[in-house]
C-alpha positions as CSV (number, residue, x, y, z in Angstrom):
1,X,113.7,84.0,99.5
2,X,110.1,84.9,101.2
3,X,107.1,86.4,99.4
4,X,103.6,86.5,100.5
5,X,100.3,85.7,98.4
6,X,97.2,86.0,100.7
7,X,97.5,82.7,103.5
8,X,100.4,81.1,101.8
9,X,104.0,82.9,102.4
10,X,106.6,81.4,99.5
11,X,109.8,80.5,101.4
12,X,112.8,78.6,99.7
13,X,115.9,78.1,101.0
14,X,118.1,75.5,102.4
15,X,118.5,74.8,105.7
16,X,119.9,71.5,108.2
17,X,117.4,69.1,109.2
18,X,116.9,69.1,112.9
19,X,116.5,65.3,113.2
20,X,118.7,63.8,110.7
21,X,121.4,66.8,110.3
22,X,121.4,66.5,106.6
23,X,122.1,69.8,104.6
24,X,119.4,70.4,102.4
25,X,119.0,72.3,99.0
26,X,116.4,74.4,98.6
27,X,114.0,73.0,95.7
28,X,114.0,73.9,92.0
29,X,110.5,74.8,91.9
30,X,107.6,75.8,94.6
31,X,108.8,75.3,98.5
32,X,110.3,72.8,100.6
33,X,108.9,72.2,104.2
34,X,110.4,68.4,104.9
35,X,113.8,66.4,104.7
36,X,114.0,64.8,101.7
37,X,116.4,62.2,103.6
38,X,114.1,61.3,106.7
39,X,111.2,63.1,105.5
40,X,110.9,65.3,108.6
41,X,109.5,68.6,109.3
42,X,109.1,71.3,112.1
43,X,106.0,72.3,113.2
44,X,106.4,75.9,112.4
45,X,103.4,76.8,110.6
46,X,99.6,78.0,110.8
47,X,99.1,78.8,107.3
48,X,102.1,77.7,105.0
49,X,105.2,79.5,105.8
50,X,103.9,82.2,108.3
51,X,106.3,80.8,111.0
52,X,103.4,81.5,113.2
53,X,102.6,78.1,114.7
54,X,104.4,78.0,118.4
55,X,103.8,74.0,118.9
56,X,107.8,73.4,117.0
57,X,107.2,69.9,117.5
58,X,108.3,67.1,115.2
59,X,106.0,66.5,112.0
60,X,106.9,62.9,110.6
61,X,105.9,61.6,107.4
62,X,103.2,58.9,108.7
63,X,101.4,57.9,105.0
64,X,101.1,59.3,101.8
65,X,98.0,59.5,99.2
66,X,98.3,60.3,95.2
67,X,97.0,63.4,93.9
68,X,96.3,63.8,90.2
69,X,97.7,67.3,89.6
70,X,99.8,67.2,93.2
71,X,101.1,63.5,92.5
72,X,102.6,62.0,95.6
73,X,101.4,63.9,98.7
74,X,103.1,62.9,101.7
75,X,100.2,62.7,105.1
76,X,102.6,64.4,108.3
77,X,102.1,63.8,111.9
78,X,102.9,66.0,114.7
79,X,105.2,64.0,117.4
80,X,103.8,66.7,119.7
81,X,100.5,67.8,119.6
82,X,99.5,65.5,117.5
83,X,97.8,67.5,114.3
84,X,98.0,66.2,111.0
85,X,99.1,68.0,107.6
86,X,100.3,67.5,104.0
87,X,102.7,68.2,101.5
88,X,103.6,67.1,97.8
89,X,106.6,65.6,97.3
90,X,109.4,66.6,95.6
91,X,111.0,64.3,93.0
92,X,112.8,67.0,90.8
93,X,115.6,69.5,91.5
94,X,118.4,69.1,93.9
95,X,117.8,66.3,96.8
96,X,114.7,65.1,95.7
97,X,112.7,62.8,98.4
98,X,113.8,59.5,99.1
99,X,111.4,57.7,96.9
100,X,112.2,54.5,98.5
101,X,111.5,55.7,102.4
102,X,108.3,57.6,100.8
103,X,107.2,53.5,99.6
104,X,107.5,52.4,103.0
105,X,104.4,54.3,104.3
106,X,101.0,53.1,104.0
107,X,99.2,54.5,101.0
108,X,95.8,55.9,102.6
């Protein structure tokens, strides 16, 4: 399911991880743009889910920081060209992120 709202396009749906091949559910609530399993994503994006971004490189969960509304917010990397984003975590709903992989990062 896609709908637009200014710079941010909603997009839910499952879909295979590229770098763990896990099959993953698309989220109860708001939008999933990582594995929950190896908490990967692809570098697809400009603005969130405009597809728009032609880098497609590997984004790897590299940290995370805690947000009081957000609560976890996992800090990415890209493998490729080397920018840096963020996303909440999910920890509700079908597949929620692997709290224990998200503890191994370093809290910034």
């Amino acid at each position: 399911m896609s709908t637009s709202s200014g710079q941010f396009t909603h997009i839910n749906e499952n879909f295979v991880c590229e770098y763990c091949g896990r099959h993953v559910q698309k989220a109860k609530t708001g939008c999933r743009n990582h594995c929950p399993f190896c908490l990967s994503s692809k570098h697809v994006d400009i603005n969130p889910g405009d597809r728009a971004n032609e880098c497609r490189g590997q984004l790897k969960a590299n940290g995370y920081e805690l947000d009081g509304k957000k609560g976890i917010v996992l800090l990415f990397l890209c493998q490729k060209c080397g920018q840096k984003t963020r996303n909440k975590s999910l920890r509700d709903g079908p597949d929620p992120d692997d709290y224990d992989l998200i503890l191994k990062l370093n809290v910034r």
